[in-house]
C-alpha positions as CSV (number, residue, x, y, z in Angstrom):
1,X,-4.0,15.4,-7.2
2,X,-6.0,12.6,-5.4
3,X,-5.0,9.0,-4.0
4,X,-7.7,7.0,-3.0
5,X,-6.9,3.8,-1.4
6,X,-9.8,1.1,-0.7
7,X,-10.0,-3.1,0.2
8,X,-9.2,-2.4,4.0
9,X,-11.5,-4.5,6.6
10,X,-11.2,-6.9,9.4
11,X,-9.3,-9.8,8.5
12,X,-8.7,-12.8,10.9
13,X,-5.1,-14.1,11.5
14,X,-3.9,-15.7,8.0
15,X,-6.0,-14.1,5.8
16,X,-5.4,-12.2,3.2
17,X,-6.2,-8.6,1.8
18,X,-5.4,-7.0,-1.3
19,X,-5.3,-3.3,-1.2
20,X,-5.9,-1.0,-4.0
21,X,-4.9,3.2,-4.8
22,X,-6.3,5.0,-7.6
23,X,-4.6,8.1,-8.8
24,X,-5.8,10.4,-10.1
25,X,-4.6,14.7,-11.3
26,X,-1.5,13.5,-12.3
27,X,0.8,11.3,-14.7
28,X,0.4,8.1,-12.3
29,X,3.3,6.2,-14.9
30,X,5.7,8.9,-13.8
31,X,5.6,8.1,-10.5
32,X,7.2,5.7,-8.2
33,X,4.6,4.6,-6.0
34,X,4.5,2.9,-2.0
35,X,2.7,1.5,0.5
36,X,3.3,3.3,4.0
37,X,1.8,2.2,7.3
38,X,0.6,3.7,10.6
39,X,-0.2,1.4,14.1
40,X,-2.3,3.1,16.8
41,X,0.8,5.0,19.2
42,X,3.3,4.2,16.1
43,X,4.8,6.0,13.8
44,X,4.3,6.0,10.5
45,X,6.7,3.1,8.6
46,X,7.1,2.4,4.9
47,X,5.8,-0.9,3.6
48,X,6.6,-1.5,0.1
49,X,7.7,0.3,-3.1
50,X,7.1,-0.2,-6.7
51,X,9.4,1.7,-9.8
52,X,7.4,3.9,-12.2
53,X,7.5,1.0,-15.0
54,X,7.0,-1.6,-12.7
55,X,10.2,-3.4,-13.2
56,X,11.4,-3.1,-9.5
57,X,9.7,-3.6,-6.4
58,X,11.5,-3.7,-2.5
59,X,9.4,-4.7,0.9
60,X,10.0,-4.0,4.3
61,X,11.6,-7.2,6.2
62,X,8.2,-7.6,8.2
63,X,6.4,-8.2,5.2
64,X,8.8,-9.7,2.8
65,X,7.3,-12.9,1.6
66,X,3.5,-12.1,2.0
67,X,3.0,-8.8,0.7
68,X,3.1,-8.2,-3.3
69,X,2.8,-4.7,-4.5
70,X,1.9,-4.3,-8.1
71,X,0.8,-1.6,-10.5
72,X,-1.5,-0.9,-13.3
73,X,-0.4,2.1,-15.0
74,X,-2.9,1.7,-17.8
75,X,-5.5,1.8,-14.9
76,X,-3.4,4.4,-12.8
77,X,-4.1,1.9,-9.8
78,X,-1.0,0.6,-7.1
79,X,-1.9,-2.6,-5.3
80,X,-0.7,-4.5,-2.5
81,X,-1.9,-8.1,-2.2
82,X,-1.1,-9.1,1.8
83,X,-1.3,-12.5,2.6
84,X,-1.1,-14.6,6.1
85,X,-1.8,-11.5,7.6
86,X,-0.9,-11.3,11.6
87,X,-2.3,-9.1,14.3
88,X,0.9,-6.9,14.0
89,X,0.1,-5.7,10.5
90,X,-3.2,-4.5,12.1
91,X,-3.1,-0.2,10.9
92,X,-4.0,2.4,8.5
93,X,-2.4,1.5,5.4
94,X,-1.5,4.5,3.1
95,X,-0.3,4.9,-0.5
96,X,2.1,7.6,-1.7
97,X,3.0,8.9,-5.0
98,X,6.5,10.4,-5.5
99,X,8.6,12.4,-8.6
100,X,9.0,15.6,-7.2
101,X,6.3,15.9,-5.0
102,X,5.5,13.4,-2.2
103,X,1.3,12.9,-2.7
104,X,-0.4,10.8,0.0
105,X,-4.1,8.9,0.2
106,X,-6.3,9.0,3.1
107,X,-5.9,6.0,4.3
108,X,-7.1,2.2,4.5
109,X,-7.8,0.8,7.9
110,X,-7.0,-3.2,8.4
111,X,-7.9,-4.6,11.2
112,X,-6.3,-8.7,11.8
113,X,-8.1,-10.4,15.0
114,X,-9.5,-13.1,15.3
C-alpha cells in the first residue's frame, strides 16, 4: 500500500495550491479518502473528506469555502484544490485512505508567507 501526495510549495498569502495523492496496492474506489493536516507544535487535525464514489464531501470550518477535495477513481488520485490560502494553513498536509485499515502518505509541506 502506498499514498504519495505531491503539489506542496511556498505559496504567498491568497494563493492557491492544489494538492494531489496517488494510491496505489489497493482498491483506491473502495476507499473513503481525506486530507489531514499537521502545524509545527500542533497536532495533527483533519482537513477534508471525500466518499468512496465521490458523491459526498465534508470540510473542516477553517477551510470551508476555499478548499475543494475531489477524486479520480479511474486515476486512483484524491485532490485538494486550496485557494486564498493564509499563513495559518502553513503545514504538512497528509492524505489518508480508510475501509478497514487507516493508510497514510508521507506528507506535502505548504508553506503561505509572503
Amino acid at each position: 500500500v502506498q499514498l504519495v501526495e505531491s503539489g506542496g510549495g511556498l505559496v504567498q498569502p491568497g494563493g492557491s495550491l492544489r494538492l494531489s495523492c496517488a494510491g496505489s496496492g489497493f482498491t483506491f474506489s473502495s476507499y473513503t479518502m481525506s486530507w489531514y493536516r499537521q502545524a509545527p507544535g500542533k497536532e495533527r487535525e483533519w482537513v477534508a473528506v471525500v466518499t468512496s464514489a465521490g458523491g459526498n464531501t465534508n470540510y473542516a470550518d477553517s477551510v470551508k469555502g476555499r478548499f475543494t477535495i475531489s477524486r479520480d477513481n479511474a486515476k486512483n488520485t484524491v485532490y485538494l484544490q486550496m485557494n486564498n490560502l493564509k499563513p495559518e494553513d502553513t503545514a504538512v498536509y497528509y492524505c489518508s485512505a480508510r475501509r478497514f485499515s487507516r493508510y497514510w502518505g508521507q506528507g506535502t509541506q505548504v508553506t503561505v508567507s509572503s
